[in-house]
C-alpha positions as CSV (number, residue, x, y, z in Angstrom):
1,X,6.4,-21.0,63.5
2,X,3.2,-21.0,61.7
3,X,1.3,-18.0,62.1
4,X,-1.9,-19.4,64.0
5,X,0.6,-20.7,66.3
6,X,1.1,-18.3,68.5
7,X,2.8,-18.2,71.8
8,X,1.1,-18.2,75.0
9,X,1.9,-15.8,78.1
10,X,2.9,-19.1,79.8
11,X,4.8,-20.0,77.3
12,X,6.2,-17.2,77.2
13,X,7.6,-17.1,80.6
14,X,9.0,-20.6,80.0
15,X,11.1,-19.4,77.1
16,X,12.1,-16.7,78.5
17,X,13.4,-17.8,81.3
18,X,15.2,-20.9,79.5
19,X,16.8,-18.0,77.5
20,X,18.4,-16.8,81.0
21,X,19.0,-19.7,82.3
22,X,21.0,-21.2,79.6
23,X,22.4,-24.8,80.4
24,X,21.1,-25.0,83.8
25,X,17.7,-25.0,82.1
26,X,15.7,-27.6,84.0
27,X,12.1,-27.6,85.7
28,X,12.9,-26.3,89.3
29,X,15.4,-23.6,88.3
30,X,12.7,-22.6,85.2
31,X,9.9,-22.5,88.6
32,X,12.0,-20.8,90.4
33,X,13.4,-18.2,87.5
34,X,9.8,-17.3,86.4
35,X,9.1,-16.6,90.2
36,X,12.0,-14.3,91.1
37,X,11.2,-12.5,87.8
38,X,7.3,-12.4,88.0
39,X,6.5,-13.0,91.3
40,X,4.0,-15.3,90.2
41,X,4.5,-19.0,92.0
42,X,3.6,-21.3,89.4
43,X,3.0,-24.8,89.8
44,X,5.4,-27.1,88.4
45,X,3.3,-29.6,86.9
46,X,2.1,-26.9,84.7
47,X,6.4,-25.4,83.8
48,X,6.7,-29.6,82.7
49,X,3.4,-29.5,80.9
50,X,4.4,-26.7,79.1
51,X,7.5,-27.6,78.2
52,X,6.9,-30.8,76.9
53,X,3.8,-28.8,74.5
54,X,6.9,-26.7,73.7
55,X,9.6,-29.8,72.8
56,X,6.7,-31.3,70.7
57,X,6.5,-27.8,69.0
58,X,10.6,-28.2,68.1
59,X,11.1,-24.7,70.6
60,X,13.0,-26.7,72.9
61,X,14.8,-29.5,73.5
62,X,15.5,-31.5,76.5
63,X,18.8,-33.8,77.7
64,X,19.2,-35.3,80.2
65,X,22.1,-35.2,82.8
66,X,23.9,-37.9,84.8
67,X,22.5,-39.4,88.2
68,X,23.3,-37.8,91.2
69,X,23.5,-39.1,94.7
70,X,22.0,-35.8,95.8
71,X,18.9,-37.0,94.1
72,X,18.7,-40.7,94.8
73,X,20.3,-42.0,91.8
74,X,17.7,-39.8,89.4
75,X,18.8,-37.4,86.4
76,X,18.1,-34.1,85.7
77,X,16.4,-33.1,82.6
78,X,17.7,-30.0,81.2
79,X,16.5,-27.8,78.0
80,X,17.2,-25.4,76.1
81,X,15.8,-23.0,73.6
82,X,15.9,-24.0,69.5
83,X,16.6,-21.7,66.8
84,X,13.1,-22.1,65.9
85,X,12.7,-21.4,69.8
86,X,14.6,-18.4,70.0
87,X,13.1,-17.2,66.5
88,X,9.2,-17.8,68.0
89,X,10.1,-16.3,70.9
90,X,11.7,-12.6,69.8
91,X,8.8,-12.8,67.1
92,X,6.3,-13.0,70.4
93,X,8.3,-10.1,72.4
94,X,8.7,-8.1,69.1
95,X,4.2,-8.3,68.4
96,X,4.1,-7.6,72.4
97,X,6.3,-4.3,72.3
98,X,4.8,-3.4,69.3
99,X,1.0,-3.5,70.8
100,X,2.2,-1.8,73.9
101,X,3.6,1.2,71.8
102,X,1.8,4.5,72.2
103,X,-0.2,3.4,75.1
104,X,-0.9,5.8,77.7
105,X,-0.9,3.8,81.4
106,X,-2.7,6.9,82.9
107,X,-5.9,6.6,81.2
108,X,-6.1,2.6,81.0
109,X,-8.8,1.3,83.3
């Protein structure tokens, strides 16, 4: 990933939780993933906008799965993280751990 390319928080989040979701990666189960782990309820117009910026990046891919009755005939789209994906996001946690080395919480703020 080229270096003025860096991650967002969002985006972030979105990798992340594709990273523990693994195959059942898709936009509901990423909203809902990102809300158990954050408590933050995010919209989900905003988890597909985000993961189509990251697709066009090459961090993720998508597939999509077969129709199900359950959902009126409709598929699932499902992704998962790249190795360019995976590589963007531990070079994100790595500069984020790094930065929050040494700090001391008590006299912040």
């Amino acid at each position: 990933m080229p270096k003025g390319d860096a991650l967002g928080g969002f985006e972030q989040l979105v990798l992340l939780a594709l990273a523990h979701l693994g195959d059942n990666a898709y936009g509901v189960s990423i909203r809902q993933e990102i809300a158990a782990r954050t408590g933050r309820d995010v919209n989900i117009g905003a988890v597909y906008a985000t993961l189509d910026r990251l697709e066009t990046k090459g961090l993720t891919r998508s597939r999509t799965g077969e129709p199900t009755s359950l959902r009126g005939g409709r598929s699932k789209r499902y992704f998962e993280l790249t190795a360019e994906g995976a590589r963007a996001l531990e070079e994100s946690v790595r500069a984020i751990e790094s930065m929050i080395r040494g700090l001391n919480w008590g006299e912040l703020g």
